[in-house]
C-alpha positions as CSV (number, residue, x, y, z in Angstrom):
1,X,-77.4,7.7,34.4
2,X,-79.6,10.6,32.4
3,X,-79.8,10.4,28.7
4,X,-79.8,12.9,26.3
5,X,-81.2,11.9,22.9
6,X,-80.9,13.8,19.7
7,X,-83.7,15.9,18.3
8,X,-84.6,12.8,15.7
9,X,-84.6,10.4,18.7
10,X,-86.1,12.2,21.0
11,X,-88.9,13.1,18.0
12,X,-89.5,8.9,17.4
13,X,-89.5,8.3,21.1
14,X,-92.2,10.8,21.0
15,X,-93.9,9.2,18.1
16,X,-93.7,5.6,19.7
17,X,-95.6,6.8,22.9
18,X,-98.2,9.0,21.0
19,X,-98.5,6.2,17.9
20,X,-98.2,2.8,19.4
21,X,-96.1,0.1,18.0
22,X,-94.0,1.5,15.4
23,X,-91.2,0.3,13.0
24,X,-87.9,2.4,12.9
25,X,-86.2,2.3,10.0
26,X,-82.7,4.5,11.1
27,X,-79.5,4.3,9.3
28,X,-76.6,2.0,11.1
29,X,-74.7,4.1,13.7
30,X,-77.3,6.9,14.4
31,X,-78.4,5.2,17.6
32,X,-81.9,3.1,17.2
33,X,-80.2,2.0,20.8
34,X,-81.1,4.7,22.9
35,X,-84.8,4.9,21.5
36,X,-85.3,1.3,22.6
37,X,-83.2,2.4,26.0
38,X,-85.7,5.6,26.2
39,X,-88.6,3.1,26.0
40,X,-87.7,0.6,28.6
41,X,-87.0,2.8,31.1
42,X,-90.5,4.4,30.5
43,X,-92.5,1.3,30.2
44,X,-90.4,-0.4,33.3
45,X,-92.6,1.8,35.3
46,X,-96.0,0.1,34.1
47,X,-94.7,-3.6,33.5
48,X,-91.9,-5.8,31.8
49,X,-89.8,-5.6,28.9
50,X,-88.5,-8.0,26.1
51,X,-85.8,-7.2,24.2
52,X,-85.4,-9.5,21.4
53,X,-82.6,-10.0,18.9
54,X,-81.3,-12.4,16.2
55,X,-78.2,-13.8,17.5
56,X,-76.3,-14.7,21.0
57,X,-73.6,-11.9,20.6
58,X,-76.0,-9.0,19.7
59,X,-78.4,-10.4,22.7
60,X,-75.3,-10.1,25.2
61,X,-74.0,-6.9,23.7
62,X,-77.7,-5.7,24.4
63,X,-77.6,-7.0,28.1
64,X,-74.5,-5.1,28.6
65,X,-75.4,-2.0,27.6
66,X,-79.0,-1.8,29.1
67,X,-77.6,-2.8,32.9
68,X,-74.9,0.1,32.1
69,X,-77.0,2.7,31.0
70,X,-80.3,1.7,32.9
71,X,-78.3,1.3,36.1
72,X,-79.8,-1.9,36.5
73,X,-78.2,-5.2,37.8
74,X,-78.3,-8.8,37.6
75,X,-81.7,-8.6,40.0
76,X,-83.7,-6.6,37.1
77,X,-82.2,-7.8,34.3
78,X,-81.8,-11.3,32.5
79,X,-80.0,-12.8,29.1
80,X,-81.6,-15.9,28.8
81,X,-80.7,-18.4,26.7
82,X,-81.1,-21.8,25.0
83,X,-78.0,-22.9,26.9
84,X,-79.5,-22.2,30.1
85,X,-81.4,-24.9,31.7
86,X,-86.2,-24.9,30.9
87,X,-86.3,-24.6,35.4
88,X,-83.3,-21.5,35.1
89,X,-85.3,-19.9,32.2
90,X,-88.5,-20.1,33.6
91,X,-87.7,-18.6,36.8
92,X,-85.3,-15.5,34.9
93,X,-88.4,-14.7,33.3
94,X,-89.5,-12.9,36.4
95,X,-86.9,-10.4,36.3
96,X,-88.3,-6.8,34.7
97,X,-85.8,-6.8,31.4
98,X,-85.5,-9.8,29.5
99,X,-82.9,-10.3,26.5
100,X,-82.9,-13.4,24.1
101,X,-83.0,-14.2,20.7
102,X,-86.8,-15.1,19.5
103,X,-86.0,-18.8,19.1
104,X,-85.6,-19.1,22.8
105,X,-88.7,-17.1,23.6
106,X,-90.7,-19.1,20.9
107,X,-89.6,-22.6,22.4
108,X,-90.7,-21.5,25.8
109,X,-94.2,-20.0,25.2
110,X,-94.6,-23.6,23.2
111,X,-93.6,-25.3,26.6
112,X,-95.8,-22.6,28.8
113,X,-92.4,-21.6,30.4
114,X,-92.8,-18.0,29.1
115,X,-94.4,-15.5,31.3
116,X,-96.9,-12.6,30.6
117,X,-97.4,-8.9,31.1
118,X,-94.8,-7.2,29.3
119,X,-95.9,-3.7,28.4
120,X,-92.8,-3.5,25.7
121,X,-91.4,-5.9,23.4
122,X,-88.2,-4.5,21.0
123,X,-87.6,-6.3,18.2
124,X,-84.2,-5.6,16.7
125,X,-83.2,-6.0,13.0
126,X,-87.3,-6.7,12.4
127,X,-86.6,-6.6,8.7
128,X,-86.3,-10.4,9.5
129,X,-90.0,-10.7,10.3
130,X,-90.8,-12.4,7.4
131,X,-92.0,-15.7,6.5
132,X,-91.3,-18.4,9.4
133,X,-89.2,-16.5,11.2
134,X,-89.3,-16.8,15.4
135,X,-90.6,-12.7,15.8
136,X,-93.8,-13.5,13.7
137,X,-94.9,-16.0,16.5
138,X,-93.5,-14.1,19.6
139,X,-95.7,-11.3,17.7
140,X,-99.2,-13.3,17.4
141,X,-98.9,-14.5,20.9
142,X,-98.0,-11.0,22.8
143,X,-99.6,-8.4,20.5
144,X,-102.6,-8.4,23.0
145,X,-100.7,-7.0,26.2
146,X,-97.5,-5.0,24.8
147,X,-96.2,-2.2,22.8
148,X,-94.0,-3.7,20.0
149,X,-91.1,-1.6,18.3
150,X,-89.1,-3.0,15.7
151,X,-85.6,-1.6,14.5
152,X,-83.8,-1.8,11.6
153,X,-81.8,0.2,8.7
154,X,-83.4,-1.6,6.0
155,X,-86.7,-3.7,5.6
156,X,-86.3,-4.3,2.2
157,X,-87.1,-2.9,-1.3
158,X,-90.2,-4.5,-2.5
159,X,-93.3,-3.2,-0.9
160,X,-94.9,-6.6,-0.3
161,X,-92.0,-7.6,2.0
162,X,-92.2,-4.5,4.1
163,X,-96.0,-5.0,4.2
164,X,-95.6,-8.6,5.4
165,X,-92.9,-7.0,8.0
166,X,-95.5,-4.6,9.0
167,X,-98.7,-7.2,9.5
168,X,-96.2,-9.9,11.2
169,X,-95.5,-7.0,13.6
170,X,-98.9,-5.4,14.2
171,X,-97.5,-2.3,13.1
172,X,-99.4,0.7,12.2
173,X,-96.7,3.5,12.7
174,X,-93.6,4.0,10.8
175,X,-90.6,6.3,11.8
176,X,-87.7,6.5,9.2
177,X,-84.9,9.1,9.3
178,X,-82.3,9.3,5.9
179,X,-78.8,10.2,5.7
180,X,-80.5,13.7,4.0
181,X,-83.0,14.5,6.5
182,X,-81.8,17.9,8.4
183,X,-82.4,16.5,11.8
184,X,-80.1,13.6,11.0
185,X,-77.4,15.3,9.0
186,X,-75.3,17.1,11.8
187,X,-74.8,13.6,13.2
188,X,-73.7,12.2,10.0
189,X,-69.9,10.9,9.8
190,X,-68.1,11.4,6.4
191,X,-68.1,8.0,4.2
192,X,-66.7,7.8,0.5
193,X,-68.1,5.0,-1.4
194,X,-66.0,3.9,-4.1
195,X,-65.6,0.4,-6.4
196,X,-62.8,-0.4,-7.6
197,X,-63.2,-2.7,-11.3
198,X,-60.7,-5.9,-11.8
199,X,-60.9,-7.6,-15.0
200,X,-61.0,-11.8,-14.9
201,X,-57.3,-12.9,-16.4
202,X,-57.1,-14.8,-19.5
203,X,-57.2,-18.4,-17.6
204,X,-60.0,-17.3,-15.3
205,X,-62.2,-15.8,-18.9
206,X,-61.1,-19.5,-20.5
207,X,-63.0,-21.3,-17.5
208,X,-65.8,-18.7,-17.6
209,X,-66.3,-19.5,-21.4
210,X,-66.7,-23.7,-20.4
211,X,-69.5,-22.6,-17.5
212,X,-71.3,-20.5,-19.9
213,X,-71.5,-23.3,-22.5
214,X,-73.0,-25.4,-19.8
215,X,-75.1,-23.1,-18.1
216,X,-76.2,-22.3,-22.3
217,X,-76.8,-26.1,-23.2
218,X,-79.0,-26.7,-19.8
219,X,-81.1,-23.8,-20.4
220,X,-81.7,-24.7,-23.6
221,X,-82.8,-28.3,-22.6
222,X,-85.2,-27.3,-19.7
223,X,-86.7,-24.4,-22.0
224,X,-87.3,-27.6,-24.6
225,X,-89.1,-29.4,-22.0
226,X,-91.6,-26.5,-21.0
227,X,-89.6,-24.9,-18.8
228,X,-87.7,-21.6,-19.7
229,X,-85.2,-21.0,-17.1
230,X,-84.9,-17.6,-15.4
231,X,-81.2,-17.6,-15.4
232,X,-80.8,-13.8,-14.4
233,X,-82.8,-13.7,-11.7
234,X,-81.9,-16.1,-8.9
235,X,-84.8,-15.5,-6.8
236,X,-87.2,-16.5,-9.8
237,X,-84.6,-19.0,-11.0
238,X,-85.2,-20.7,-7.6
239,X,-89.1,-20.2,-7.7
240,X,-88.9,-22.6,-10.7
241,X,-88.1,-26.1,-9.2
242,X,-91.3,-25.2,-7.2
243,X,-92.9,-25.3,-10.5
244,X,-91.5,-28.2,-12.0
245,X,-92.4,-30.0,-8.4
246,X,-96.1,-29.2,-8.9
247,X,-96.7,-30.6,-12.3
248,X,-98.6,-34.3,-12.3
249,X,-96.4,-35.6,-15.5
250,X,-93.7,-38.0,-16.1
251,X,-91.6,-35.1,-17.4
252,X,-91.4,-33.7,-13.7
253,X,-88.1,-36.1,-12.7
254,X,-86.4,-35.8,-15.8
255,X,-86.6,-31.7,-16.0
256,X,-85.8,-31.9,-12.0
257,X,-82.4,-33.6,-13.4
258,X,-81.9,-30.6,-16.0
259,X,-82.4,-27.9,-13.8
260,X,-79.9,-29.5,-11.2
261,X,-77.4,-29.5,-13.3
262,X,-78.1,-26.2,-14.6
263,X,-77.8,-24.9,-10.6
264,X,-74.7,-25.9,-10.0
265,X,-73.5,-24.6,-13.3
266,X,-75.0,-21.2,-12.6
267,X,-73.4,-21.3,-9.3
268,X,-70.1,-22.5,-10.2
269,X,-69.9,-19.6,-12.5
270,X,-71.3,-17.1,-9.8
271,X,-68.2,-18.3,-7.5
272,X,-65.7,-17.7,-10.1
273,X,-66.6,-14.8,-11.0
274,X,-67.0,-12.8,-7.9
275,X,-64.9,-15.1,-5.8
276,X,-62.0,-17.2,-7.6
277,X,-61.2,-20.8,-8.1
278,X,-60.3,-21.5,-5.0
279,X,-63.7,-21.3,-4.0
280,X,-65.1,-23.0,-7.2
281,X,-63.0,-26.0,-6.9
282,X,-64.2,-26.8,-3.6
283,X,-67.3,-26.3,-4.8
284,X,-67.0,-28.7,-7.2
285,X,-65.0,-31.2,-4.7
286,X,-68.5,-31.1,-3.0
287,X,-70.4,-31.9,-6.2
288,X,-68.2,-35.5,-6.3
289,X,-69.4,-36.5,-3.4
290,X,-73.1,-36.6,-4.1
291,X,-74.3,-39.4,-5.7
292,X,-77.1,-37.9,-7.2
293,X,-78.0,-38.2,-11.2
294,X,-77.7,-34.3,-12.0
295,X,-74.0,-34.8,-9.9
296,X,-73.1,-37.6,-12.5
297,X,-74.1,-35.9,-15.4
298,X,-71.9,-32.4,-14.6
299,X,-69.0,-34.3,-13.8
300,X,-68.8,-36.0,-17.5
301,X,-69.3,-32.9,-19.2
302,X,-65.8,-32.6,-21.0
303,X,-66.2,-28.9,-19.8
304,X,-65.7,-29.7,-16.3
305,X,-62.3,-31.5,-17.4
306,X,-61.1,-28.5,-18.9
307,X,-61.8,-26.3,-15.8
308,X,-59.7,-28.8,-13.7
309,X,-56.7,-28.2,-16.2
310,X,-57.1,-24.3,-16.0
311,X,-57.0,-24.2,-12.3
312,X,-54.0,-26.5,-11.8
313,X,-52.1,-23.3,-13.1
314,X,-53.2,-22.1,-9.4
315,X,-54.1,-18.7,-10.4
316,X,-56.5,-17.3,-8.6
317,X,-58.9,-14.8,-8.8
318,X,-57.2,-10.9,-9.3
319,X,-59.7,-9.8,-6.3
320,X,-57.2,-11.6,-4.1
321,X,-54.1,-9.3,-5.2
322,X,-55.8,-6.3,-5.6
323,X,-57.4,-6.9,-1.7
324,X,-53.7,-7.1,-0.4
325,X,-52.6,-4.3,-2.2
326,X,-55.5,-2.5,-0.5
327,X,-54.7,-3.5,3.0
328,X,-51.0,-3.1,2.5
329,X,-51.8,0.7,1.6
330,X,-53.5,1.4,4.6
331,X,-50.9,1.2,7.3
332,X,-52.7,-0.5,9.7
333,X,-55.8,1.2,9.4
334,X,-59.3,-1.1,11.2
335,X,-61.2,-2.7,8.6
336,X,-63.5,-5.0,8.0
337,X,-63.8,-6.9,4.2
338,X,-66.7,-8.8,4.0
339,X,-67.0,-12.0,1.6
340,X,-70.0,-13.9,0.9
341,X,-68.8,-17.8,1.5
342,X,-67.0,-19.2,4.2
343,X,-64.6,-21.0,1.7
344,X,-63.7,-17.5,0.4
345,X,-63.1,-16.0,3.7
346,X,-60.8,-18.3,4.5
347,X,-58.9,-18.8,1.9
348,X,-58.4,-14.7,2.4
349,X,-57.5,-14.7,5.7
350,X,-54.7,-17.2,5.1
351,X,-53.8,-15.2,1.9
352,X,-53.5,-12.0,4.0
353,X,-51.6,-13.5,6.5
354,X,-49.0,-15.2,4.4
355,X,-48.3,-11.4,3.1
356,X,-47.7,-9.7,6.6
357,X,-51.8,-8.4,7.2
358,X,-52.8,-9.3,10.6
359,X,-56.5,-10.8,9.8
360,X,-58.8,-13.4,11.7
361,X,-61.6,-14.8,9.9
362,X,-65.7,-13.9,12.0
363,X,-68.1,-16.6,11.0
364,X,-71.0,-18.2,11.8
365,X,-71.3,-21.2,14.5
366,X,-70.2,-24.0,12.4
367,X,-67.3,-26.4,12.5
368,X,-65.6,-25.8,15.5
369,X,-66.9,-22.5,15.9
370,X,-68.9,-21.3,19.0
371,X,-70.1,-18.7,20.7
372,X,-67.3,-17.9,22.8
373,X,-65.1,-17.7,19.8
374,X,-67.2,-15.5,18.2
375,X,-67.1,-12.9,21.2
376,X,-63.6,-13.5,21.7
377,X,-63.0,-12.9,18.1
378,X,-64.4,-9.7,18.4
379,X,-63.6,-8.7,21.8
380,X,-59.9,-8.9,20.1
381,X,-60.8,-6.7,16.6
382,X,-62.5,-4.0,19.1
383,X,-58.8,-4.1,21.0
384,X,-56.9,-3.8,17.8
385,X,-54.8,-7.1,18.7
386,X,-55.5,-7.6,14.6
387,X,-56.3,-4.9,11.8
388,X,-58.4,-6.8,9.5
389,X,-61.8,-8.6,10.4
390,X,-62.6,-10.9,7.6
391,X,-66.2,-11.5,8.1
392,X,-69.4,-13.1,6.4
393,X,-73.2,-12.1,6.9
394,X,-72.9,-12.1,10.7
395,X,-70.7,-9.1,10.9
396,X,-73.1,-7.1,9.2
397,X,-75.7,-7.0,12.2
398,X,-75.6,-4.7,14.7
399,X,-72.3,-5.5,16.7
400,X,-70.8,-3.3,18.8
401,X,-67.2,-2.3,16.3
402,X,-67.4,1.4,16.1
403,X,-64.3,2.7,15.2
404,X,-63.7,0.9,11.8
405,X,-62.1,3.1,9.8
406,X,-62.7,1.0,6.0
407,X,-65.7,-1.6,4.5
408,X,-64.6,-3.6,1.6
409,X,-67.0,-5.5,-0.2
410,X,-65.4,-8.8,-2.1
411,X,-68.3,-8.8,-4.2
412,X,-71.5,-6.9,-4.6
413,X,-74.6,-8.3,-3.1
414,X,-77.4,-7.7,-4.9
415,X,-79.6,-7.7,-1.3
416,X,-80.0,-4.1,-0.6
417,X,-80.7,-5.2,3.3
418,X,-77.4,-6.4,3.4
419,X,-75.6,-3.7,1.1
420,X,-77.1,-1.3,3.5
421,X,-76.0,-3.0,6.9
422,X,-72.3,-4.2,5.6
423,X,-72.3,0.0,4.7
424,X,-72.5,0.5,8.2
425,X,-70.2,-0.9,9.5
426,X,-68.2,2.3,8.5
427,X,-68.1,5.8,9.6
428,X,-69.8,5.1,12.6
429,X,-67.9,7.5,15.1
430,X,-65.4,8.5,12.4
431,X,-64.8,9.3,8.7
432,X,-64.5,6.2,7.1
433,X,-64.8,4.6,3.2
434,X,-66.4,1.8,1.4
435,X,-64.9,0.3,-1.3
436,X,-65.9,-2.4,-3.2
437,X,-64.4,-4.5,-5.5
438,X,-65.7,-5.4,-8.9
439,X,-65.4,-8.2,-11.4
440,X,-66.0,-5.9,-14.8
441,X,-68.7,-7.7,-17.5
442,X,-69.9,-10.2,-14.5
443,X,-72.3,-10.9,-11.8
444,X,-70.3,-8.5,-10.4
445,X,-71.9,-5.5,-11.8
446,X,-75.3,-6.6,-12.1
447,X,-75.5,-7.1,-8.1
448,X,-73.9,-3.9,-7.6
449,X,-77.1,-2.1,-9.2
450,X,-79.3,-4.1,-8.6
451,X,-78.8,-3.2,-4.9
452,X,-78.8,0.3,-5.6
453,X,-82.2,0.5,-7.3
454,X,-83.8,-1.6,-4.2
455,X,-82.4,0.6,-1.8
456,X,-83.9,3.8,-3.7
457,X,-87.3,2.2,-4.2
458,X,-87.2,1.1,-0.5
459,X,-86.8,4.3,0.8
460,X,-89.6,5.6,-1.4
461,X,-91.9,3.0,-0.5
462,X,-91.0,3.6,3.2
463,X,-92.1,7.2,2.9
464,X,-95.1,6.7,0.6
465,X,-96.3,4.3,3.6
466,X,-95.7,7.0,6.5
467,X,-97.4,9.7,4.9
468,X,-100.4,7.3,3.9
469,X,-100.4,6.1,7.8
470,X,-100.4,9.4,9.1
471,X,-103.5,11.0,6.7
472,X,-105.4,7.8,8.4
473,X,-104.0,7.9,11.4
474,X,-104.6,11.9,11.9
475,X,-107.7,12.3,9.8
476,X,-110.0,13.5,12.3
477,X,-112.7,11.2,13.6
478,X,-113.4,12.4,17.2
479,X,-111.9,14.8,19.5
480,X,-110.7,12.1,21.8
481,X,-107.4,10.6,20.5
482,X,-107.6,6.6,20.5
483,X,-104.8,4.8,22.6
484,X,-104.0,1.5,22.0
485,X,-103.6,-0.7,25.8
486,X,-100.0,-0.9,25.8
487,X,-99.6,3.0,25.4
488,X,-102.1,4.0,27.9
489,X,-101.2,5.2,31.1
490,X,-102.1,3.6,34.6
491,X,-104.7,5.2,36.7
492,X,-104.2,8.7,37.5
493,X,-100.6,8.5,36.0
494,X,-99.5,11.6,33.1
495,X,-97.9,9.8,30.1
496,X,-94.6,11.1,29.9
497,X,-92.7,12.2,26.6
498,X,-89.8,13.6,27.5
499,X,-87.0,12.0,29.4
500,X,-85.0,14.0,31.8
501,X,-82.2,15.5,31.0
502,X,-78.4,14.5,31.4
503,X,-75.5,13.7,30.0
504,X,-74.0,10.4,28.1
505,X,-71.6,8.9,25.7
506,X,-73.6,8.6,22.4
507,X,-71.1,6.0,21.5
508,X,-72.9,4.0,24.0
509,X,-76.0,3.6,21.5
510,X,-74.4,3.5,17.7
């Protein structure tokens, strides 16, 4: 089968094979796809090719569509697998195109079942490069002998995370196409974004005023012991047990007490405030069964008896009513809402359900719930045998649901990464709408902002970086341009940039 790219694809295919490895940062449903299609039919002439991705589903959706597109079969191309057995592995690894998830591939270079020469490596959603994670070592131990691309909408906001993306990656060329730029626009589908505010109810505000007493009176006595608390900003919040760790004084267990008990106060008012007491109470079902010193102390707090009496009313969060309001106004229409905790998304999808919505709940693997599930689950949502897909993080990467006409966001999430990919989802092939509910004077609001401003400082970083890479990259220096090994051609062979022409379903790559 021929494929015909776009002008923006066909332009970063170009790039890729003139740059070397490269990291494409391309909105969701604009087809980063076909790119990495383009680029394994090229390099499949010269050598092998991995195609690596985070999770089971994404790496069989992958398989699919490369032996359909490619016109290649089970003799070419392999999804391996941890559930496949070390002899099976090593031996698929002899095949041309290679799809798993990098914990596979990691495990098996460890064991010296992994094989060489692979002139490509695709990393998909490479935004996850970061820190420990499986594609940094895949990276170290193949960045001699292959090109490496790495695909994503959104590598994060701060620059020192894209950086760290970039050197885990051996990157030194960036391609990144916006919603605005005119060779992307024609291709852009119609997508509203609204939120749509919900004010806490007088029982909900009475059990948000006995969290913020607590979360107050902790603060207060970790600031007394040396340790100001951070409270509005998670990620720092979290930074500071590290702290507290590190110091050689007695003070250290008692302050790790404080701040425990301060955590689960700040979460317990997180969960009722974007989520609901269903979701808090559970929580705090969980909290009983530690037997910890910080669990003992939170559970005496008379505060914590008054939230029990408040939620045996059995009200619940105004979210909840104003979601099946939604979904009842759309008259069957595909959508996916997305929630943050499992709790939550249950507790919806039985909610929906008991008012006539046909919903099924997408989660990760995690009690009772495997693989096959997962695909099934899907496999049913893409068939329309349901309307609403009530899904956590794992929905918002890359799987194959293109005609989704709504996104609703339960909460804000203040990660732009995820804002941007849960976006997505909608107004892929179609118009479509985003809406996303918000808990006035909460979390709520800050999140929701907070997510804007990364993404606009991402993208400005992103194309501070390209420009800076290119005046480098292009400044002269001699009149012979330098090729890195994976982009140079075999003996005697022209490097090729374009790819013939023909005809296929763009749907095929969104």
């Amino acid at each position: 089968m021929q494929l015909t790219p776009r002008a923006y694809q066909l332009a970063i295919y170009e790039s890729i094979i003139a740059r070397g490895n490269t990291l494409v940062v391309l909105p969701t449903g604009l087809g980063k796809t076909l790119i990495a299609l383009m680029l394994i039919r090229e390099k499949l002439k010269r050598g092998r090719c991995l195609f690596l991705t985070p999770t089971k589903p994404l790496a069989k959706q992958h398989a699919d569509s490369i032996k359909e597109i490619l016109e290649l079969d089970d003799k070419n191309v392999s999804l391996v697998t941890g559930e496949m057995a070390p002899k099976k592995r090593k031996e698929e690894y002899e095949k041309d195109v290679i799809i798993s998830t990098p914990q596979t591939i990691r495990n098996d270079i460890q064991h010296g079942r992994f094989g060489s020469n692979f002139k490509l490596v695709i990393f998909d959603e490479a935004h996850r490069s970061v820190g420990n994670y499986a594609y940094t070592y895949v990276a170290e131990k193949l960045k001699d002998e292959a090109l490496f691309v790495g695909l994503t909408a959104s590598p994060g906001g701060r620059q020192e995370r894209i950086k760290e993306v970039l050197d885990n990656l051996h990157i030194q060329n960036i391609e990144i196409r916006t919603t605005f730029d005119p060779d992307v626009v024609p291709y852009i589908m119609k997508s509203t974004v609204k939120w749509i505010p919900v004010q806490l109810s007088p029982t909900l505000k009475l059990m948000k005023k006995e969290l913020d007493h607590l979360v107050s009176k902790y603060a207060k006595r970790l600031g007394e012991m040396g340790f100001p608390p951070p409270i509005k900003h998670k990620g720092k919040f979290l930074e500071l047990r590290k702290r507290i760790l590190a110091i050689p004084h007695n003070i250290k267990y008692p302050a790790l007490v404080q701040y425990s008990v301060l955590l689960h106060s700040l979460h317990m008012s997180e969960l009722l405030e974007t989520q609901g007491v269903f979701s808090l109470m559970r929580y705090l079902a969980k909290i009983e069964e530690k037997e910890t010193k910080s669990a003992g102390i939170l559970l005496h707090e008379p505060g914590i008896a008054k939230i029990r009496e408040l939620a045996s009313s059995g009200e619940e969060h105004p979210k909840l009513q104003k979601l099946v309001d939604l979904l009842k106004g759309m008259n069957g229409k595909k959508v996916i809402a997305f929630a943050q905790y499992r709790d939550q998304i249950k507790k919806i999808e039985e909610t929906l359900k008991e008012n006539g919505i046909s919903a099924q709940q997408f989660v990760g693997k995690k009690d009772g719930v495997t693989r096959k599930i997962q695909e099934a689950t899907i496999a049913d949502f893409r068939d329309g045998k349901f309307d609403v897909l009530v899904a956590s993080s794992i929905g918002e990467e890359g799987l194959d649901i293109p005609k989704v006409d709504s996104v609703i966001f339960y909460e804000p999430i203040p990660s732009e990464i995820r804002s941007i990919q849960r976006r997505g989802r909608a107004a892929r092939l179609q118009e479509g709408e985003v809406i996303i509910l918000m808990t006035e004077d909460t979390r709520d609001e800050y999140y929701y902002w907070s997510a804007q401003r990364k993404e606009k400082r991402m993208k400005e970083i992103l194309g501070t970086m390209q420009k800076k890479m290119r005046a480098e990259r292009d400044e002269p220096k001699s009149e012979t341009k330098k090729m890195t090994s994976a982009d140079s051609p075999g003996k005697n062979e022209p490097l090729a940039h374009k790819p013939p022409s023909g005809q296929t379903k763009m749907s095929d790559f969104q």
